[in-house]
N, C-alpha and C positions, 0 to 999 in steps of 0.2 A: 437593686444594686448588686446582690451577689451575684445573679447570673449575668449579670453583662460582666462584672469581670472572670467571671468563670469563662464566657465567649471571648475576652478577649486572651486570657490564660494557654485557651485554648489555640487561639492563633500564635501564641510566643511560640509553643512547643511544636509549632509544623513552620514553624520559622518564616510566619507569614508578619508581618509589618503593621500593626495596628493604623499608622498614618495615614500606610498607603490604599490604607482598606476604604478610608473615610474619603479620600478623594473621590469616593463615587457617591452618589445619593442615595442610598441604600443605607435601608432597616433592619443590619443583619441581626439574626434575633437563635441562628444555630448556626454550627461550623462544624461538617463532617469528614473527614479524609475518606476518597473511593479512589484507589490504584494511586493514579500518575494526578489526578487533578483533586480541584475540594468544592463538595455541594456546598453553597451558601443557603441557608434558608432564609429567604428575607420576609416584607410585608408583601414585598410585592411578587413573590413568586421567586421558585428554587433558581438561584442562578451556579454557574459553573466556573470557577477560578482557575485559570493555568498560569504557571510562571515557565515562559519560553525563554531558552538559552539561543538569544541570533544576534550575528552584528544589527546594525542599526537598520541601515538600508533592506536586508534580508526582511525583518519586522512590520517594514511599512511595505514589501509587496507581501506579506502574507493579508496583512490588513486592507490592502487593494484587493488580493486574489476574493478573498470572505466578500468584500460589496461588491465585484464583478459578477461572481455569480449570483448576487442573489439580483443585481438588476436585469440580466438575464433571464431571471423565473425562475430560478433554481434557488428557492429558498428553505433547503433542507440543512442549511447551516448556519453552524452557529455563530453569528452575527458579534463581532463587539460593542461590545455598549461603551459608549462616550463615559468619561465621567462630569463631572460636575463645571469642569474647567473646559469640557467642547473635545476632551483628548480620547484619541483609543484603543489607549493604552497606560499603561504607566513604566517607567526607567523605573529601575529600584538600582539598579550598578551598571558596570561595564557589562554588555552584552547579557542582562538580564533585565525580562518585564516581565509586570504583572496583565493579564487580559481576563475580561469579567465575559462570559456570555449568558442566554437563557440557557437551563438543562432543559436536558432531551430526557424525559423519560419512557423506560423501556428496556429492551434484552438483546441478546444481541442475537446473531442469526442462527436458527439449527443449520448446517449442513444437509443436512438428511431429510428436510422439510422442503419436497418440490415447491411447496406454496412461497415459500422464505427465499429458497433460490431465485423462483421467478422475479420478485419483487425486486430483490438487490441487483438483479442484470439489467433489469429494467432503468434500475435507478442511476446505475453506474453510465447507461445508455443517454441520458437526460444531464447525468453533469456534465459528458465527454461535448455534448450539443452545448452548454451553457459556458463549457471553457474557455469557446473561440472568440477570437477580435481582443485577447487578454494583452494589452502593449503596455508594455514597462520600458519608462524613458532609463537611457542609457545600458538597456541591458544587452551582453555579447552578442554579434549574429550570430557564430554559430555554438547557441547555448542548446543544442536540438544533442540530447543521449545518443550514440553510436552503437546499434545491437552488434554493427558488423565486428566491428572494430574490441567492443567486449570478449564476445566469443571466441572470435578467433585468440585474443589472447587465453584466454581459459583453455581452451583447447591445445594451446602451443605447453605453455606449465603441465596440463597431460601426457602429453609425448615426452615432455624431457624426463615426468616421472617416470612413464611405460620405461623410456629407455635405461633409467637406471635402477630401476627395481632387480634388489639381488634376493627373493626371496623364492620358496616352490613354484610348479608349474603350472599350478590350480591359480593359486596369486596372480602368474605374469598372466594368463588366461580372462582374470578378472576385471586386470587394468586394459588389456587390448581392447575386450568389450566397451569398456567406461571411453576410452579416447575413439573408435570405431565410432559409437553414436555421437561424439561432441562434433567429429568432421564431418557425418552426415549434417549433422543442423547446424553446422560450419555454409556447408557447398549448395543445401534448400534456400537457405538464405542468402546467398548470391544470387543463386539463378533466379529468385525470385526478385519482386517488383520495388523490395526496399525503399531503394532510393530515391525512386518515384513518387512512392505513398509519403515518405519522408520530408521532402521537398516541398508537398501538398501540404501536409501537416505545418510544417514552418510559414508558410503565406497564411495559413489558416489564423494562428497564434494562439492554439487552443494549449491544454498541459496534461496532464495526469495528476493521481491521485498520488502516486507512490507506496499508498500502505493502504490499500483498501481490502480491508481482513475485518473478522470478526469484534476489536480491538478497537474499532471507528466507524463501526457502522450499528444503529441502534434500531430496533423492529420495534413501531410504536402504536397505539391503538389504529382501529380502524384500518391495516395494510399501509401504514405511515411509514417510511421509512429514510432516518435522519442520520448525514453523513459529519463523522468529525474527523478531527487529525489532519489536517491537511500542513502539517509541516514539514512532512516528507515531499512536497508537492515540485515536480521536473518538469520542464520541457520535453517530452517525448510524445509519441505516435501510440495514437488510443488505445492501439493492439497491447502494449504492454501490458496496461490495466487489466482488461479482457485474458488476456494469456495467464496471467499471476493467479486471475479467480478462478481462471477452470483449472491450473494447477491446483488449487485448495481445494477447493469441492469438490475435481476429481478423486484427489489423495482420501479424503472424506468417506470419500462412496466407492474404495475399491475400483475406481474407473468405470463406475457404471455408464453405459452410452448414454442411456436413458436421460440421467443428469445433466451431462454434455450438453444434449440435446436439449435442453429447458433452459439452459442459460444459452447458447447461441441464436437459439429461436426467440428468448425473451429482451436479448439484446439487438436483433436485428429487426425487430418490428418498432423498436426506439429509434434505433440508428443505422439505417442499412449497410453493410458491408458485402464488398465487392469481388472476383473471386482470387485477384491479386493479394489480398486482405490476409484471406483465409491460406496462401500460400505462408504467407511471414508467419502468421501463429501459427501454423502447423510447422513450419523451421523452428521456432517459441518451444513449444511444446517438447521436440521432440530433442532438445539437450538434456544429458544426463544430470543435471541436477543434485539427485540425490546422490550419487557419486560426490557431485562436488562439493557438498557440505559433507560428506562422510569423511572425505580429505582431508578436509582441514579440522576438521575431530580428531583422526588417528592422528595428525600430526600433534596435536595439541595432550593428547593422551600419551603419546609415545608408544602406542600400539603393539601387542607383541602378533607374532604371526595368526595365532587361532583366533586372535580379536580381529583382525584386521578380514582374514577369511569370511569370521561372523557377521561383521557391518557388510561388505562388498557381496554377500550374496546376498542380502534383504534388499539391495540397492540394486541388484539385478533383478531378480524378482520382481518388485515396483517398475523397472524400467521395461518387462517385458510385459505386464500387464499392462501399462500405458501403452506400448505399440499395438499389442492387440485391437484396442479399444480404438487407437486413431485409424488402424486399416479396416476397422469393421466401419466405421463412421465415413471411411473415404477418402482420409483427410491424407 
């Protein structure tokens, strides 16, 4: 009798709902906090608790997206379990539920481990295939992410800053470089097949991951590898997914080709890609980025000049070893 109410003591204090626990069939018998979610230990095997903040409708396509793929074949996710009442999920308030899954266990991926790279491009190859024929009654037509229309605004907020930047000449030097490459991967991605591959994509009805990082992706015995978080999860063109990850693993491995090369190769033996494809992620690839997050730092810091010099030359630096890397690779 003392440890169960110790377990249940333990759920007051993470502000979990004893009630809502019991709506499921479940022998909880430990209660652990890990990050963002909570190991259940049950009789019947570690399950995994998240309480998601979505309107309602948002909630049931996540809950669609989760059995799309796994009737698809993609069952490297974590699935919700029904509770007791047939439901799956539970309201606990306004725009809050509780969802129960199996854990994954496991680690998450080295970067620097070709074997770990392969595995995850692979996998990410195999969800982008399980995404498609995904229809959500009533959803917007055009709910499809706009890279064009992104950039170039990014790109415009650059130029207004180049133009009123009243600081030395090394500075305005810094910022021309920074808005110079946002208009190249402005004008690659026009001239490229965008809108085409985009178009493709919308008939298709497949999605993205949104946050496939370290953070949701779990490396489990035997080369297993189990995909979670998809709450970030958009309508857009597979390449996004694909460009975000060799942004990370690049940044990782100092732009090694080598790397590069292990995930394109391990993702296009999954899912081939075309060489219009390969035009948009190298427009992807080749926006200053790091610039743009260092922007909105100094802004946030209120930066004085020798900080501001110090961030924007580490962000040049990065940005010329990336171009290295994509003209030795061709791209």
């Amino acid at each position: 009798m003392g440890v169960r109410r110790r377990l249940w003591d333990n759920l007051e204090l993470l502000n979990i709902s004893k009630g809502v626990i019991e709506q499921w069939d479940l022998n909880v018998l430990g209660v652990y906090p890990k990050g963002k979610v909570v190991l259940l230990e049950t009789q019947s095997g570690p399950k995994c608790l998240k309480v998601l903040q979505k309107k309602d409708a948002d909630m049931h396509k996540f809950f669609l997206l989760l059995e799309h793929l796994s009737s698809r074949g993609f069952k490297s996710v974590p699935r919700l379990i029904r509770t007791r009442f047939g439901n799956p999920y539970v309201k606990i308030e306004t725009d809050k539920f509780y969802g129960i899954s199996d854990w994954f266990d496991g680690c998450p991926p080295d970067w620097e481990n070709q074997i770990d790279v392969f595995l995850v491009a692979e996998k990410l190859a195999e969800l982008h295939l399980a995404s498609k024929a995904f229809n959500v009654t009533g959803e917007e037509r055009n709910a499809f992410i706009n890279w064009q229309q992104r950039f170039q605004c990014m790109a415009q907020k650059m130029m207004e800053i180049n133009s009123e930047i009243n600081m030395d000449k090394h500075v305005k030097r810094l910022f021309r470089d920074m808005t110079g490459r946002a208009l190249i991967s402005c004008r690659l991605l026009k001239d490229s097949g965008y809108r085409v591959i985009q178009e493709k994509a919308g008939r298709e009805k497949g999605f993205c991951h949104g946050a496939f990082n370290e953070h949701h992706i779990i490396m489990g015995n035997r080369g297993k590898v189990f995909v979670a978080g998809f709450d970030e999860w958009s309508r857009d063109i597979r390449l996004a997914d694909l460009a975000k990850l060799i942004l990370l693993v690049a940044g990782k491995n100092q732009w090694k080709p080598t790397i590069i090369k292990n995930i394109i190769e391990s993702y296009d033996r999954g899912y081939h890609l075309y060489p219009a494809e390969w035009e948009i992620v190298s427009a992807y690839l080749r926006f200053p980025f790091n610039y743009w997050e260092a922007l909105k730092e100094l802004v946030r810091q209120e930066a004085t000049t020798d900080e501001t010099i110090s961030i924007l030359e580490i962000c040049r630096e990065k940005e010329e070893l990336k171009e290295q890397c994509l003209m030795y690779l061709g791209f």
